[in-house]
PDB file of N, CA, C and O in Angstrom:
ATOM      1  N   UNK A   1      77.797 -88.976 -85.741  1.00  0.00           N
ATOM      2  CA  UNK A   1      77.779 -88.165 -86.926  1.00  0.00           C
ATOM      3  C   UNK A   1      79.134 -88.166 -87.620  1.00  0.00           C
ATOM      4  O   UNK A   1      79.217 -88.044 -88.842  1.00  0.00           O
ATOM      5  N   UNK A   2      80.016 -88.282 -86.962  1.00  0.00           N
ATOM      6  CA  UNK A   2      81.927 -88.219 -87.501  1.00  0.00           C
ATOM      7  C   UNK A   2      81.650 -89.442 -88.583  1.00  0.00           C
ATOM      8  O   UNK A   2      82.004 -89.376 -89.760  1.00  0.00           O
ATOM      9  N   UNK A   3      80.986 -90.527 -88.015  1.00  0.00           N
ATOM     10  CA  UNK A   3      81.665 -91.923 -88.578  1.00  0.00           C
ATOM     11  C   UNK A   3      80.492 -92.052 -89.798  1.00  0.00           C
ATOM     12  O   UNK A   3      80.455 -93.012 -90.567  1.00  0.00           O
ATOM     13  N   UNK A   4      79.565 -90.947 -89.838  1.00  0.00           N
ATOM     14  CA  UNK A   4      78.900 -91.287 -91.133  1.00  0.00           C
ATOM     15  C   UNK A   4      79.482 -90.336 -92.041  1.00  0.00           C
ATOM     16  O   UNK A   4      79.808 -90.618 -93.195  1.00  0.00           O
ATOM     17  N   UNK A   5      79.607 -89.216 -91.512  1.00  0.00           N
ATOM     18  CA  UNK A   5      80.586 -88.562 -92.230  1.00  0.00           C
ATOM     19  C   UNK A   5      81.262 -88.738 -93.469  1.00  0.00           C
ATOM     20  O   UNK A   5      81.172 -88.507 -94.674  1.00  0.00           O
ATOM     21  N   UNK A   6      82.369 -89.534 -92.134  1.00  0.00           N
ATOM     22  CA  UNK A   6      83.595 -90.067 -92.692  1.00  0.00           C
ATOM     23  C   UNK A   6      83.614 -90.612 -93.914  1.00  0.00           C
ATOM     24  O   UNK A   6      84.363 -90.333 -94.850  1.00  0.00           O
ATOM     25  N   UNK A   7      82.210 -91.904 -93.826  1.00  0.00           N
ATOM     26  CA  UNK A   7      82.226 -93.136 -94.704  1.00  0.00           C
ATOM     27  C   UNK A   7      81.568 -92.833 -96.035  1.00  0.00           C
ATOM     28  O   UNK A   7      81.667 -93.472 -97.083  1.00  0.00           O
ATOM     29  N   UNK A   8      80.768 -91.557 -95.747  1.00  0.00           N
ATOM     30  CA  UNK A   8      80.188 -90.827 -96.685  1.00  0.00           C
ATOM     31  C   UNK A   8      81.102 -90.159 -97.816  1.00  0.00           C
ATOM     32  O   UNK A   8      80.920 -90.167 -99.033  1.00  0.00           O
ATOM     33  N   UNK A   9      82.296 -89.489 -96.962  1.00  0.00           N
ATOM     34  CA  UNK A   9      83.141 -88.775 -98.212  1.00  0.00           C
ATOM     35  C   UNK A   9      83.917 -90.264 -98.485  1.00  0.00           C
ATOM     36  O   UNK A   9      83.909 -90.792 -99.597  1.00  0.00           O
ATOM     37  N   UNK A  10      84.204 -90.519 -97.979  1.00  0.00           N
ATOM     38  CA  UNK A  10      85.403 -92.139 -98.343  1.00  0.00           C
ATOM     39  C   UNK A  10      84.680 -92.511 -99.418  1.00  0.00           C
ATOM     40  O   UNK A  10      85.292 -92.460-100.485  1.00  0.00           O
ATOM     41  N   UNK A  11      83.247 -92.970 -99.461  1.00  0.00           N
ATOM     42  CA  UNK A  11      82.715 -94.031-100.560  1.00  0.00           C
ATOM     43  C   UNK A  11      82.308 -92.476-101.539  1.00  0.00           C
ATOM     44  O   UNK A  11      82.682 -92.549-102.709  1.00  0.00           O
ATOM     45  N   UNK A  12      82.059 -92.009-101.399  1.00  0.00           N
ATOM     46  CA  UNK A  12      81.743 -90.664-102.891  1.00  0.00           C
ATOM     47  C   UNK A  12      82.928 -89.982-103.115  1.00  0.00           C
ATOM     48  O   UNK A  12      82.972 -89.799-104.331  1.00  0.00           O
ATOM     49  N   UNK A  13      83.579 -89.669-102.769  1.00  0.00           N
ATOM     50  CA  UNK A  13      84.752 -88.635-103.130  1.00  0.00           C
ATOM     51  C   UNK A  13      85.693 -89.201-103.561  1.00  0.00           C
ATOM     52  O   UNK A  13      86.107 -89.202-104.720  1.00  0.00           O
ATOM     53  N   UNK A  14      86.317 -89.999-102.177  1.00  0.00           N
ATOM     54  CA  UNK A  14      87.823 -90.664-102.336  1.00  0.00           C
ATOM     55  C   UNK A  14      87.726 -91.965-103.134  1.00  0.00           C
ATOM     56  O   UNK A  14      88.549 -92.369-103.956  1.00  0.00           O
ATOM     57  N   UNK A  15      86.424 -92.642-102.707  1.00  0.00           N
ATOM     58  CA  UNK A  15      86.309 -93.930-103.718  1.00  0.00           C
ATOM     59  C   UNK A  15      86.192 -93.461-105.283  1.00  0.00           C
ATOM     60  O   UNK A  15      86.816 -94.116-106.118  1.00  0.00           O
ATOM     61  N   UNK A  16      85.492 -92.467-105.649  1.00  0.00           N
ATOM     62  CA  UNK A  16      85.226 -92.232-107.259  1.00  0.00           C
ATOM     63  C   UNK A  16      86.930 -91.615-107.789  1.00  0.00           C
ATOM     64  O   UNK A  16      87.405 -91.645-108.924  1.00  0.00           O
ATOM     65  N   UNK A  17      87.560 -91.085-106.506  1.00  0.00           N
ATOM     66  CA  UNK A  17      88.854 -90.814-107.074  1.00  0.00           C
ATOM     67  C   UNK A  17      89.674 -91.707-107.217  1.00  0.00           C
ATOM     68  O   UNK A  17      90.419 -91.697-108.198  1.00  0.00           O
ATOM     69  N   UNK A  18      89.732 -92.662-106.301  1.00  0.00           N
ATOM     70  CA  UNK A  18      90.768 -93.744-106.450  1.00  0.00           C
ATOM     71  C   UNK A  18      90.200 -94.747-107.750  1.00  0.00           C
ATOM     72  O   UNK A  18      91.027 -95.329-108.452  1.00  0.00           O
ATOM     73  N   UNK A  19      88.710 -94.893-108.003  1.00  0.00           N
ATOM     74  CA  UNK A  19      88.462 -95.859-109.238  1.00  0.00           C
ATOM     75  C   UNK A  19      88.905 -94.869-110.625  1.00  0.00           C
ATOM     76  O   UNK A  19      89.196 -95.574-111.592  1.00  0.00           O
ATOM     77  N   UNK A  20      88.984 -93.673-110.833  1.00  0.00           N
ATOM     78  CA  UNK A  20      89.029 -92.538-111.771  1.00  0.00           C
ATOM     79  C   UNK A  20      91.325 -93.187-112.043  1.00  0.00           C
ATOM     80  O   UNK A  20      91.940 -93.901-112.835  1.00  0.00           O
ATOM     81  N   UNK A  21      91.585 -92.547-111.126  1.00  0.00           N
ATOM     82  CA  UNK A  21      92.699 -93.045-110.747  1.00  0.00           C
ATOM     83  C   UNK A  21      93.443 -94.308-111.345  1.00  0.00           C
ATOM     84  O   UNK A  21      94.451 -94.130-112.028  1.00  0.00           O
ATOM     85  N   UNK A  22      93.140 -95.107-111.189  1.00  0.00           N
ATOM     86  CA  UNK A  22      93.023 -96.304-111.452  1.00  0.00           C
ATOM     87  C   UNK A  22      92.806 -96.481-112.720  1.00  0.00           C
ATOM     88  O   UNK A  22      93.784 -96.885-113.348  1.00  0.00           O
ATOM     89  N   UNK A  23      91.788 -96.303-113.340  1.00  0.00           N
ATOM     90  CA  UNK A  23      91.502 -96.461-114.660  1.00  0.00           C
ATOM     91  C   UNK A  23      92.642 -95.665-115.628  1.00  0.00           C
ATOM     92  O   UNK A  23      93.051 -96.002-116.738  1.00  0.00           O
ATOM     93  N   UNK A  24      92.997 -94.525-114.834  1.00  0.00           N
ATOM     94  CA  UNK A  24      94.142 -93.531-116.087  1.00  0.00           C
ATOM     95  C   UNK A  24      95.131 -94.415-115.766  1.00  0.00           C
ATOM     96  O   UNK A  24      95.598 -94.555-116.897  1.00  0.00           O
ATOM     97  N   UNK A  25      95.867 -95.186-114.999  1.00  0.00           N
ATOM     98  CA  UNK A  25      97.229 -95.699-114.620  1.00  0.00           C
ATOM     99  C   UNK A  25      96.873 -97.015-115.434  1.00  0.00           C
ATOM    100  O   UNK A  25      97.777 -97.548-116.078  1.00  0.00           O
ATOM    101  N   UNK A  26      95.625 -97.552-115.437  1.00  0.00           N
ATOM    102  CA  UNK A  26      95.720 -98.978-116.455  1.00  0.00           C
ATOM    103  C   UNK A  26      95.912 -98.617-117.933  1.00  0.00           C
ATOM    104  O   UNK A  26      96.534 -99.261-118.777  1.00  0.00           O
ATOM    105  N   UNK A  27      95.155 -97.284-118.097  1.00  0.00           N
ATOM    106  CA  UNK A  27      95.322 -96.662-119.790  1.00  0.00           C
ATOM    107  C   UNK A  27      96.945 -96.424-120.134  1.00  0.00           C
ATOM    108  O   UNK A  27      97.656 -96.652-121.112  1.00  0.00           O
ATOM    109  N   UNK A  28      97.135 -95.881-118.892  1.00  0.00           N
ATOM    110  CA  UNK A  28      98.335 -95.238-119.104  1.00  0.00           C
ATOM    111  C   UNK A  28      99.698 -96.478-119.335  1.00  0.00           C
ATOM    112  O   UNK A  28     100.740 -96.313-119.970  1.00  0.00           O
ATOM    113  N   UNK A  29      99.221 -97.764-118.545  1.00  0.00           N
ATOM    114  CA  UNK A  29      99.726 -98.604-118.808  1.00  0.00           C
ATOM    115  C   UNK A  29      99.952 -99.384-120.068  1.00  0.00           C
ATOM    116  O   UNK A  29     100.973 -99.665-120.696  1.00  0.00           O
ATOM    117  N   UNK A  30      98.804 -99.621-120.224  1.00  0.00           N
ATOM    118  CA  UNK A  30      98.490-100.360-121.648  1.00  0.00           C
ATOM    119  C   UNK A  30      99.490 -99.496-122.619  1.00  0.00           C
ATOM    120  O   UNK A  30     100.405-100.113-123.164  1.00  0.00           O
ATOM    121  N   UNK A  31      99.374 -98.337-122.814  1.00  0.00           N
ATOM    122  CA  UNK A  31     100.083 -97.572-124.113  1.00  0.00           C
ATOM    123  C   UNK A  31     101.378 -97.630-123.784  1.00  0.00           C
ATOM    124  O   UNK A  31     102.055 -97.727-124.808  1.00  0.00           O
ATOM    125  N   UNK A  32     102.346 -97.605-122.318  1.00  0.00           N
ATOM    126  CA  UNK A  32     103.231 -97.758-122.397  1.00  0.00           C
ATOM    127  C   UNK A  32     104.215 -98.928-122.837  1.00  0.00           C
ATOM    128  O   UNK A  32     105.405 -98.878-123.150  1.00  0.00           O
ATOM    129  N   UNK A  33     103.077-100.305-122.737  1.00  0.00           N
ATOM    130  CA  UNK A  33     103.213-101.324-123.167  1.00  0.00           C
ATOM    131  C   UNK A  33     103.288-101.512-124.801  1.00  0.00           C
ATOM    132  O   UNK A  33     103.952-102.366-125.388  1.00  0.00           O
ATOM    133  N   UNK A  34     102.442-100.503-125.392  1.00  0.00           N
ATOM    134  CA  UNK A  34     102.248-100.778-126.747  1.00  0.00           C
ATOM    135  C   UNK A  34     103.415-100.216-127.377  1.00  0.00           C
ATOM    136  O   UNK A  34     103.805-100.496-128.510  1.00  0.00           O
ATOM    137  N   UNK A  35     104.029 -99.282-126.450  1.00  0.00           N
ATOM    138  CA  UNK A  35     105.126 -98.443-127.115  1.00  0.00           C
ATOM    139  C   UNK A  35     106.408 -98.838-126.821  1.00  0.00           C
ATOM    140  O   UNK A  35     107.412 -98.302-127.291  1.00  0.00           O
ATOM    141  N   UNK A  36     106.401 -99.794-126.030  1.00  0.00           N
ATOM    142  CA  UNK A  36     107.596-100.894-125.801  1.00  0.00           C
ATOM    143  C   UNK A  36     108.429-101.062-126.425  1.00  0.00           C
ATOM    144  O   UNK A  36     107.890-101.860-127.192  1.00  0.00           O
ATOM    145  N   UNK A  37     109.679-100.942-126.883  1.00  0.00           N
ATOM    146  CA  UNK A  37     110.130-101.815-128.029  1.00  0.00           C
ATOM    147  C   UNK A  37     110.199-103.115-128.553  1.00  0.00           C
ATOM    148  O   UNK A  37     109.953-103.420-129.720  1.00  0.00           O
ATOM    149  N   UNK A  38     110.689-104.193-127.265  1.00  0.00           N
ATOM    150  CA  UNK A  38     111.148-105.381-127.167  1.00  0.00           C
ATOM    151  C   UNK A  38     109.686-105.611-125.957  1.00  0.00           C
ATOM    152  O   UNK A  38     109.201-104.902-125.075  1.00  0.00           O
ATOM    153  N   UNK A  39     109.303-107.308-126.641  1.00  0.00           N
ATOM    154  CA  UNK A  39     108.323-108.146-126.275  1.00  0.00           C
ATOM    155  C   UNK A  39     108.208-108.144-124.713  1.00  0.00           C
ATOM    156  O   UNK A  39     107.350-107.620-124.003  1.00  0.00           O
ATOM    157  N   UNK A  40     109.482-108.991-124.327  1.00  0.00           N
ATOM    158  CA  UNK A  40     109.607-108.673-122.854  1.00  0.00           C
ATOM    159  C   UNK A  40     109.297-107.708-121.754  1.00  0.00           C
ATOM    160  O   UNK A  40     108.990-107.734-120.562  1.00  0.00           O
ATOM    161  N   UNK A  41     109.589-106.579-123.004  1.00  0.00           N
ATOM    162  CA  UNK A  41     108.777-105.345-121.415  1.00  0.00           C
ATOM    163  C   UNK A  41     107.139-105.064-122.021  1.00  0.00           C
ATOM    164  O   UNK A  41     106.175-104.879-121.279  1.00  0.00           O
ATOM    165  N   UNK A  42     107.108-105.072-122.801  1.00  0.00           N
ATOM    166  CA  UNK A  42     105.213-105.079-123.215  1.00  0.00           C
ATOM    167  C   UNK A  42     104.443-106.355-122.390  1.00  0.00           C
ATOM    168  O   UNK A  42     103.246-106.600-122.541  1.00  0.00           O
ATOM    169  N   UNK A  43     105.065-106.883-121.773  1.00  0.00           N
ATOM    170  CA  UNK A  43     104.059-107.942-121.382  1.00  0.00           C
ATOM    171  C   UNK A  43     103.431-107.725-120.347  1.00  0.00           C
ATOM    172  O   UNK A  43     102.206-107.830-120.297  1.00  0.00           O
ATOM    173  N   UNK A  44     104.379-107.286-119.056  1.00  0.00           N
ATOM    174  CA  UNK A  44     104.260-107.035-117.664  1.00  0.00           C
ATOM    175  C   UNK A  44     103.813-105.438-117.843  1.00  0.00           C
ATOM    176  O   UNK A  44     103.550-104.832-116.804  1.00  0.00           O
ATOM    177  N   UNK A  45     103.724-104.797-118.992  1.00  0.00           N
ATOM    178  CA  UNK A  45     102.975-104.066-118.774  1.00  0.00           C
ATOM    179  C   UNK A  45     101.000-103.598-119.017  1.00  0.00           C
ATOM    180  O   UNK A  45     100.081-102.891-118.604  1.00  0.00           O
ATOM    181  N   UNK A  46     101.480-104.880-120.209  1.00  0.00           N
ATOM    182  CA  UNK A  46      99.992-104.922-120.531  1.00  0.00           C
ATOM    183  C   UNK A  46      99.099-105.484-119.223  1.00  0.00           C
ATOM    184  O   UNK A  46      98.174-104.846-118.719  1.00  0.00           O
ATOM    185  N   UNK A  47      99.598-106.915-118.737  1.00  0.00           N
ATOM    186  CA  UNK A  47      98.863-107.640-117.881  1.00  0.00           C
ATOM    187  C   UNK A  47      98.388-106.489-116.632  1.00  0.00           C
ATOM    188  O   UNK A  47      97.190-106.288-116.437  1.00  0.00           O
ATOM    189  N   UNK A  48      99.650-105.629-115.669  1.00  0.00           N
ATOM    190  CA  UNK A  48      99.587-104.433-115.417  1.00  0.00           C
ATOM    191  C   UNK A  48      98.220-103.187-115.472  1.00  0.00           C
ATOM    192  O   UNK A  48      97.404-102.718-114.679  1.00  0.00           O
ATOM    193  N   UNK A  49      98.461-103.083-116.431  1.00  0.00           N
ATOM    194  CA  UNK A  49      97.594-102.395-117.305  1.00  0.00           C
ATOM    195  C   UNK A  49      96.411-102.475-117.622  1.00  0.00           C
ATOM    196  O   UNK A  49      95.680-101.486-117.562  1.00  0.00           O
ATOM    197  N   UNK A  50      95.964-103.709-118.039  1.00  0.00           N
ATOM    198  CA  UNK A  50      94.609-104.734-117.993  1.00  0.00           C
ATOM    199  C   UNK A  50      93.688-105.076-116.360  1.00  0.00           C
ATOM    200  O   UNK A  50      92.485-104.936-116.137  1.00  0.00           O
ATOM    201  N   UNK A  51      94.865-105.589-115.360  1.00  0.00           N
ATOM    202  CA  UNK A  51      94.205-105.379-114.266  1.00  0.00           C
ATOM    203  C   UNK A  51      93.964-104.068-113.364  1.00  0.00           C
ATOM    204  O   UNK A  51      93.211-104.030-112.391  1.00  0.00           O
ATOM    205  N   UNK A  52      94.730-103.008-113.853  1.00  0.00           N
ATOM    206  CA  UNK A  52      94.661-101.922-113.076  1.00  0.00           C
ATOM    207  C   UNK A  52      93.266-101.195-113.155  1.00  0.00           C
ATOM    208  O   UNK A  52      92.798-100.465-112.281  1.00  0.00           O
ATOM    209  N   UNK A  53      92.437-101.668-114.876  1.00  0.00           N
ATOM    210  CA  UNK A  53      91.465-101.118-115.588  1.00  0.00           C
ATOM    211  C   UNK A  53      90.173-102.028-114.509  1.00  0.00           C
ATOM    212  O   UNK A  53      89.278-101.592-113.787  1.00  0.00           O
ATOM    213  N   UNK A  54      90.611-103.400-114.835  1.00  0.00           N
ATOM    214  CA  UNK A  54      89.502-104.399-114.076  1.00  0.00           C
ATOM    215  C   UNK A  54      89.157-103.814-112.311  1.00  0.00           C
ATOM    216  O   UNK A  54      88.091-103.879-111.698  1.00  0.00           O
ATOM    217  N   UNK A  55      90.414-103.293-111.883  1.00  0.00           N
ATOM    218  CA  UNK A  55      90.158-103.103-110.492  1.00  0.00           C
ATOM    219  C   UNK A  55      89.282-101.811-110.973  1.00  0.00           C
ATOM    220  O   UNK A  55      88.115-101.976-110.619  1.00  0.00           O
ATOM    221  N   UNK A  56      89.512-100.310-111.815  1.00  0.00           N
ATOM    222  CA  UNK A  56      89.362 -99.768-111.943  1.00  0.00           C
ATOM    223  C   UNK A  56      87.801 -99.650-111.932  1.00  0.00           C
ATOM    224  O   UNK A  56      87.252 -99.067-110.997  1.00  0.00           O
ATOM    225  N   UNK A  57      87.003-100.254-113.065  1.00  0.00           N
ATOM    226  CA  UNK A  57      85.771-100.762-113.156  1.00  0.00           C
ATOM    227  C   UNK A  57      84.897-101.407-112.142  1.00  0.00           C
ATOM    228  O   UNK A  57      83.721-101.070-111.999  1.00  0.00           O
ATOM    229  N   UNK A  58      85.745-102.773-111.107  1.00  0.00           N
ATOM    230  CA  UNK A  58      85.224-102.968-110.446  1.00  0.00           C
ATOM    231  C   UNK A  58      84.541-101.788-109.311  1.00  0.00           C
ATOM    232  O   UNK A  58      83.451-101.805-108.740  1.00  0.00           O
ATOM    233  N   UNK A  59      85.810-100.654-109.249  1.00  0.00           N
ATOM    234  CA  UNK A  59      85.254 -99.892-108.042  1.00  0.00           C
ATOM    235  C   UNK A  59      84.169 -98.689-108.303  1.00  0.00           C
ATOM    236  O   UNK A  59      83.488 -98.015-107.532  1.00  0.00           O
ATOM    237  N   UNK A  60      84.285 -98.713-109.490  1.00  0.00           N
ATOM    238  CA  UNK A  60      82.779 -97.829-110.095  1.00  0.00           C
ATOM    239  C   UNK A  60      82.019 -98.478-110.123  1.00  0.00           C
ATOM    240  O   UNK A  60      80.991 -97.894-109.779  1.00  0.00           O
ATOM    241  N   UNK A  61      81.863 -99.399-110.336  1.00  0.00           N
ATOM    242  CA  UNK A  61      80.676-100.446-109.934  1.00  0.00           C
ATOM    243  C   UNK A  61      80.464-100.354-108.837  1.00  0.00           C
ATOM    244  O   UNK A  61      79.551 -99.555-108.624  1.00  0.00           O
ATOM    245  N   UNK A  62      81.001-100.935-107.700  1.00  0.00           N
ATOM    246  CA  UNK A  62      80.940-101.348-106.683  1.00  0.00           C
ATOM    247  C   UNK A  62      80.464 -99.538-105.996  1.00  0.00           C
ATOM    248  O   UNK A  62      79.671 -99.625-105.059  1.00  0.00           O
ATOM    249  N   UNK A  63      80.758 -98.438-106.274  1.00  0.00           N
ATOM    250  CA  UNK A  63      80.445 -97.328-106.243  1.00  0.00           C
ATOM    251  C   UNK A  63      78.956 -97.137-106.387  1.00  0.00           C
ATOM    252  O   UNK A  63      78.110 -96.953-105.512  1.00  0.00           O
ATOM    253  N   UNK A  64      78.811 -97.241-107.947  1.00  0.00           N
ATOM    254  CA  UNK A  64      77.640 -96.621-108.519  1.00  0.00           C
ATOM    255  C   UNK A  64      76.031 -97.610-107.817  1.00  0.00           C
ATOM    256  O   UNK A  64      74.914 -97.131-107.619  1.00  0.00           O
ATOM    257  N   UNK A  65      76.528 -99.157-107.575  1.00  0.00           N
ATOM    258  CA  UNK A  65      75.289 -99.974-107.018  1.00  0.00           C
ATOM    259  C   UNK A  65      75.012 -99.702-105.979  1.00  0.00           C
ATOM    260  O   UNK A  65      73.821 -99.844-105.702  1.00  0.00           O
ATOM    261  N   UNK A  66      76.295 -98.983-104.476  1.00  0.00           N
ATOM    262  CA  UNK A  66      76.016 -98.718-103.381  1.00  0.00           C
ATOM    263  C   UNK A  66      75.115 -97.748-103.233  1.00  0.00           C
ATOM    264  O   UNK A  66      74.103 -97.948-102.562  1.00  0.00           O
ATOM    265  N   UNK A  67      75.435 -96.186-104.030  1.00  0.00           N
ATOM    266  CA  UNK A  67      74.473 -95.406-104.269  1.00  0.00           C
ATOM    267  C   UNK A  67      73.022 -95.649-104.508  1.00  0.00           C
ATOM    268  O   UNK A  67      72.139 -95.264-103.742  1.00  0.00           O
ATOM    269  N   UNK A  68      72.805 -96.378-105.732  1.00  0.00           N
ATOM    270  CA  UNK A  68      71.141 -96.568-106.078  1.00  0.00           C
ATOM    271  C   UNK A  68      70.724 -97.066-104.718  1.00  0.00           C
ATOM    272  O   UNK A  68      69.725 -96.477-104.307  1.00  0.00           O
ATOM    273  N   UNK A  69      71.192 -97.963-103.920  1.00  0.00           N
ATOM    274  CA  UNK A  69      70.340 -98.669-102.824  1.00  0.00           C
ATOM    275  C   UNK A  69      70.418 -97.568-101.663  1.00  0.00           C
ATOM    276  O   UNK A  69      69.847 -97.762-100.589  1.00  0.00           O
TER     277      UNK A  69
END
């Protein structure tokens, strides 16, 4: 019973927090990028920023399909 538990709050709770998470730090990225002054630091933040969103998405996905089944 512990280990269903466990895996139960991990994939609903902590997983929807860490993809939630995730998604504000790629937003949050992107704009810091846009507000950049000089080219050089907008770059590494966009790319940053862009994948933080992709992981972000992936894990609501990967969330929301485990549920239906």
């Amino acid at each position: 019973m512990g280990k269903t538990l466990f895996r139960a709050i991990a994939k609903g709770l902590l997983g929807r927090f860490l993809a939630y998470i995730s998604l504000a730090l790629g937003f949050w990225l992107l704009f810091q990028g846009f507000q950049s002054g000089n080219l050089s630091a907008r770059i590494p933040f966009g790319l940053a920023g862009a994948a933080s969103i992709l992981i972000g998405m992936y894990l609501i996905c990967l969330l929301y399909t485990s549920d239906a089944a």
